[in-house]
N, C-alpha and C positions, 0 to 999 in steps of 0.2 A: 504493500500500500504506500502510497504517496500522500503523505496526510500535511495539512499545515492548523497551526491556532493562532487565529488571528487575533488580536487583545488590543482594546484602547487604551491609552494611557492615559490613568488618573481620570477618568470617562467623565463621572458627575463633578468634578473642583473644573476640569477642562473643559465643559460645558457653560460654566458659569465664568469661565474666563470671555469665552467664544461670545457669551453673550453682553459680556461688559471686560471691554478692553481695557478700563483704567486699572482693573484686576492682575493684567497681565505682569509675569515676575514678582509678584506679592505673593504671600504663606495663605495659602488661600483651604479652610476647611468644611467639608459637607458632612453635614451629620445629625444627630438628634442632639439638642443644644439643651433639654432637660438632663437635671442631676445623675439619670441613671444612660442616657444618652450615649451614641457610641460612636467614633470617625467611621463615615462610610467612604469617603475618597478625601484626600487631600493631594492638593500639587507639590512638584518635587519642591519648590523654594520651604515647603513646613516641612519637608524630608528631611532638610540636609541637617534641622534642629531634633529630629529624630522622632517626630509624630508620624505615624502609621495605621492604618486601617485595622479595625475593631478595638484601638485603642479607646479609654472611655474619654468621652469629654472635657469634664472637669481636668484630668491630667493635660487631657492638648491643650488648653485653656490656660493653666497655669505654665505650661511650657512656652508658649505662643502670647507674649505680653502683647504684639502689635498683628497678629493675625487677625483674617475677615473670616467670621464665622455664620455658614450659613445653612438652614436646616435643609434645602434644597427642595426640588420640584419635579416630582415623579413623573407625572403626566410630560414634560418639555423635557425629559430626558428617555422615555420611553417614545418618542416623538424623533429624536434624535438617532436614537436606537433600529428605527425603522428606516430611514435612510443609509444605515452601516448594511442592514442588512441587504437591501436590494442593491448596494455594489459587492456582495459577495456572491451573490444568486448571477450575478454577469459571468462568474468565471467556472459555474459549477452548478448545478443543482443538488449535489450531494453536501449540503450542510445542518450542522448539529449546533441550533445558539445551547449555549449553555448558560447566559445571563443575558441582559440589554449589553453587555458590552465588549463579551469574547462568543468565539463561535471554532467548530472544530471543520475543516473544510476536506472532503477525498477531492483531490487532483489528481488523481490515476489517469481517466481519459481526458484531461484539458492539456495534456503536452503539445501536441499536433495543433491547436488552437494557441495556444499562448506563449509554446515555451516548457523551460524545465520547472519545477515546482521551486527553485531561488526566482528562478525570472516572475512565476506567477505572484510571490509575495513581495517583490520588489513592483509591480504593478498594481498590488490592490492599495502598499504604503501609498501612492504618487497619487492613485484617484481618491482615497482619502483626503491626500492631501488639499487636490487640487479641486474636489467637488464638496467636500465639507468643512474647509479649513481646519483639519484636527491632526491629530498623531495617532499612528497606530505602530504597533509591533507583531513582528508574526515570525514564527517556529516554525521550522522546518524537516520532519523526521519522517521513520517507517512506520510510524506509531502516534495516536493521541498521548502516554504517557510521555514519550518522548518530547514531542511537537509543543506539548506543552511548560515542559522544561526547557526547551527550545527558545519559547516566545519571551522566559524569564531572563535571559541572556543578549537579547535584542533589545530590551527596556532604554532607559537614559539610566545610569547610577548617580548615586550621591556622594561628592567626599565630603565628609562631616567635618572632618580637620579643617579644613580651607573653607567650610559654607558655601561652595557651588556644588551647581550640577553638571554633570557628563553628559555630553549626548550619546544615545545608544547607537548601535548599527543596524536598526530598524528590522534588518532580518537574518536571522541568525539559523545555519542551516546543522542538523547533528548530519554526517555522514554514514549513510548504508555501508555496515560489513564494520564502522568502527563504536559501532554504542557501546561495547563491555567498556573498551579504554576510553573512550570520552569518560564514562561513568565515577572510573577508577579513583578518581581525586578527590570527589566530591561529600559533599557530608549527608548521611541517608535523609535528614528534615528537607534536604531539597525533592524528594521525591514524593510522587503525587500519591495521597493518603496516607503518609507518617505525620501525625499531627506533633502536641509536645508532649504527649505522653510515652508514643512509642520512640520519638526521641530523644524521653530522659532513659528509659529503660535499655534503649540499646547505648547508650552512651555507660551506665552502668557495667551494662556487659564488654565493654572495652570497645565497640564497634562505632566506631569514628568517623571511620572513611567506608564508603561504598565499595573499593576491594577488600574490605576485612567483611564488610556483607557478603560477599559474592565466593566469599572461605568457608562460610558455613554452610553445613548440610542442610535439606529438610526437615530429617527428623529434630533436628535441634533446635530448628526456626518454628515448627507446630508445637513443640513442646513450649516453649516459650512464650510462644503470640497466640496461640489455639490455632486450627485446621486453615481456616480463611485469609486472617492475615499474614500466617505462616507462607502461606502458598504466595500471597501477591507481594510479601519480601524477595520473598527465593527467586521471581520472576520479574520482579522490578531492580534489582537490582543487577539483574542482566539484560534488560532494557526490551524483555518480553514483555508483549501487551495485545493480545489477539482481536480487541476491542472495536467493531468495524462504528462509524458515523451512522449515529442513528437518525432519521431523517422525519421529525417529527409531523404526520402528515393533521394532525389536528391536537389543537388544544386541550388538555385535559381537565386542566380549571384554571377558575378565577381567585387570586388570594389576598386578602389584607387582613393586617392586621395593627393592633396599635398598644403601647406600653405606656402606661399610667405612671402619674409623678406620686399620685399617691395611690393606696391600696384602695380597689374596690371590695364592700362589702355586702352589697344588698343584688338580686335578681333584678328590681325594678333600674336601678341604676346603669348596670351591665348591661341592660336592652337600648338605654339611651346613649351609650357609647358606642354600644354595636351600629344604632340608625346611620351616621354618616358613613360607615364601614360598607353597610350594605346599600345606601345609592351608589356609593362611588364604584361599586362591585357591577350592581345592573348598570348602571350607564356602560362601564366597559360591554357588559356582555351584547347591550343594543348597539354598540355601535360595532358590534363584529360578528350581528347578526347571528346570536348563538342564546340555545335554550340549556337550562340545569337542568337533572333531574336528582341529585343529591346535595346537601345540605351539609358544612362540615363546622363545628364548634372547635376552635383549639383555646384552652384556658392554660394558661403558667398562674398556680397560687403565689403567694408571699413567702412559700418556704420552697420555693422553685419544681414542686411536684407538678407534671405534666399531667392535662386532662386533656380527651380527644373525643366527640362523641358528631354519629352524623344519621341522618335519616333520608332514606331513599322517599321521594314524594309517590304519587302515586299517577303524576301525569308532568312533562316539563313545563318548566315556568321561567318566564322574565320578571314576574312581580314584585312588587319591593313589598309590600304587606302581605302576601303569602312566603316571602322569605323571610319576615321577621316574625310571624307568625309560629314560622316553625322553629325558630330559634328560641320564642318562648316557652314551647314544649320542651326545647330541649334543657333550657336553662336550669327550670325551675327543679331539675331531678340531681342538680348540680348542687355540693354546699360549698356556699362562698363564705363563711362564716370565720375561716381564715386569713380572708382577702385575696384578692384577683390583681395579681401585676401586670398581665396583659392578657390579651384576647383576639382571638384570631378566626377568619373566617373564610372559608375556600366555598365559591358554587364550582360544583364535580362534574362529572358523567355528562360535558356539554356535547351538543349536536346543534347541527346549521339551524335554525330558525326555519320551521314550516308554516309559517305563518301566511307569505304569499301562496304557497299551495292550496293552503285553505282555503284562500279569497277563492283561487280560481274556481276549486271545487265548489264553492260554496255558489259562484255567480252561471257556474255550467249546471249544477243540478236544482236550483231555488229558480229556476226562468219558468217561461211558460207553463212548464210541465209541471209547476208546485201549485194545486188548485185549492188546497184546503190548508187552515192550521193543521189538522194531522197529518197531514200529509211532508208540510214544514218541519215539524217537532220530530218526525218517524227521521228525515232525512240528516235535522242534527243532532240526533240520538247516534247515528253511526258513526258520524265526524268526530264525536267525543269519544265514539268508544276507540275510534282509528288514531287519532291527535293526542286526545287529554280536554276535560272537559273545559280548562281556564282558558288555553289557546281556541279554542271554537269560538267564546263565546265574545272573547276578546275581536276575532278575526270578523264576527258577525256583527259587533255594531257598525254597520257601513253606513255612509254620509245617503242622507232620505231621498239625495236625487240615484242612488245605485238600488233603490229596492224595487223589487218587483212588485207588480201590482195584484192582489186577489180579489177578483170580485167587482175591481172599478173602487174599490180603496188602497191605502196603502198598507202594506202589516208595521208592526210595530214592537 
């Protein structure tokens, strides 16, 4: 495989540069600006002071005496987001986002159109450049683990000593046939899923460098890690990753969520935090012409115990009060009597919006041929049972100049 990961740099602080230039070369931070708050992007100039992403707040804040702190703007970066992606969809159809702001790309068949897989990431940096005024960095490997590691090495760096920044070499290629020795130097937390746990514990074990990984047996690595991550040590650190671009042909859900300054304690409360959660939820889903059929509750208490609880509906919905609706079912079996630190809410199980179907059906089979009320009621008895009863009925109030006529009056 010929894979690349294409990454924007510093996406959300870079965005906020892009979009006010007096910004430009200032410690510029995006984040949740409340007490429990966390840096979601910052630019290199707050780098070189040594702020970094999912640090908390208050520490960048107290590092950062002359920083711009900003909580930033989802929507105008999910906006932005969609522009990244239609210039990688130009070199490939085979792509895998993984956030708004990286994506994993197979280049296998675009050589013969573009070039080798360095020329095609040296093409997609320039139309970045040159169609979105922004940066991007892209990895070059046989593999997403690699390619991935790859893009981490094309970045710009920081030297913290001197307070500038490096610029990076935008794309940076590992070579086929040399991954073990590329790998050899390196420290295992550079590889993708060693968080800091299993890199205090292989550090522990004296395992330092990824050729002291690559010394150890299986059985040694399962005995240690358990079965799973034994396996994807043993394999990552010989730069095995069998993992093909998944090419996500539809959406799975819709998710928001939100983290309270202070602890919620009551049901009645939690529903009225939930309400802006769940319009901002259906407007996404109308404006991408897509129906729920599941409902999902995610609560973190005050003593960080995860709750997760969802109900399949019984027909799909856009509704904003039959989604909060069912969220109060689900609440009230919830005790919040600990307190609620945050709350979260995914619509699931989406499908395209059959709503124009309906219309159609609705204005092909309610014509001439519907001469009676039961005869009306018998036809969208079916449509409910075919649809879901809220989309029918939704689909059926039509404007009084589209109703047919029974009788020499109008129905109603």
């Amino acid at each position: 495989m010929d894979i690349l990961h294409v990454d924007m740099d510093a996406f959300f602080a870079q965005i906020e540069v892009l979009d006010n230039p007096e910004l430009k070369g200032k410690p510029v931070v995006v984040g949740g600006l409340s007490k429990r708050g966390v840096v979601a992007a910052c630019t290199y100039e707050a780098r070189v002071y040594g702020v970094h992403s999912a640090m908390p707040m208050t520490q960048a804040t107290r590092i950062l005496k002359d920083g711009v702190f900003i909580s930033g703007r989802y929507e105008r970066y999910a906006e932005v987001s969609e522009e990244f992606r239609k210039i990688l969809y130009q070199f490939t159809p085979l792509v895998e986002t993984v956030a708004l702001d990286e994506a994993f790309l197979d280049v296998t068949g675009s050589h013969k159109l573009f070039g080798s897989s360095v020329e095609i990431g040296h093409l997609i940096v320039k139309k970045v450049e040159s169609e979105m005024n922004m940066n991007v960095s892209v990895g070059v490997a046989s593999s997403k683990l690699l390619a991935k590691l790859a893009s981490r090495f094309a970045k710009p760096k920081v030297d913290r000593a001197k307070k500038k920044v490096l610029e990076g070499v935008k794309v940076f290629e590992i070579p086929k046939g040399e991954e073990v020795t590329f790998l050899q130097p390196l420290a295992p937390r550079l590889l993708w899923g060693v968080g800091p746990k299993s890199a205090e514990k292989l550090d522990s074990l004296g395992i330092t460098k990824i050729s002291t990984l690559q010394e150890q047996d299986l059985a040694f690595l399962i005995k240690k890690f358990g079965v799973n991550h034994g396996h994807w040590l043993y394999n990552s650190a010989r730069g095995i990753d069998e993992r093909q671009v998944e090419v996500l042909k539809e959406q799975k859900s819709i998710s928001k969520e939100r983290t309270f300054i202070d602890d919620i304690f009551s049901h009645e409360e939690l529903i009225d935090r939930l309400k802006p959660l769940v319009t901002s939820a259906i407007r996404k889903m109308r404006q991408e012409n897509l129906m729920a059929k599941t409902v999902v509750l995610n609560v973190r208490m005050a003593n960080l115990e995860r709750i997760s609880r969802r109900k399949t509906l019984d027909n799909l919905t856009n509704d904003e009060n039959e989604v909060l609706d069912t969220l109060r079912e689900i609440i009230i079996n919830i005790d919040v009597s600990s307190g609620v630190r945050l709350v979260g809410l995914s619509l699931a199980s989406l499908v395209e919006s059959a709503q124009n179907e309906i219309q159609e059906s609705l204005f092909e089979n309610i014509g001439t041929k519907i001469e009676s009320r039961d005869q009306l009621n018998e036809t969208l008895d079916g449509l409910k049972n075919k649809f879901g009863e809220s989309i029918v009925m939704k689909a059926s109030r039509l404007r009084e100049d589209k109703r047919p006529e029974l009788g020499g009056s109008r129905w109603g």
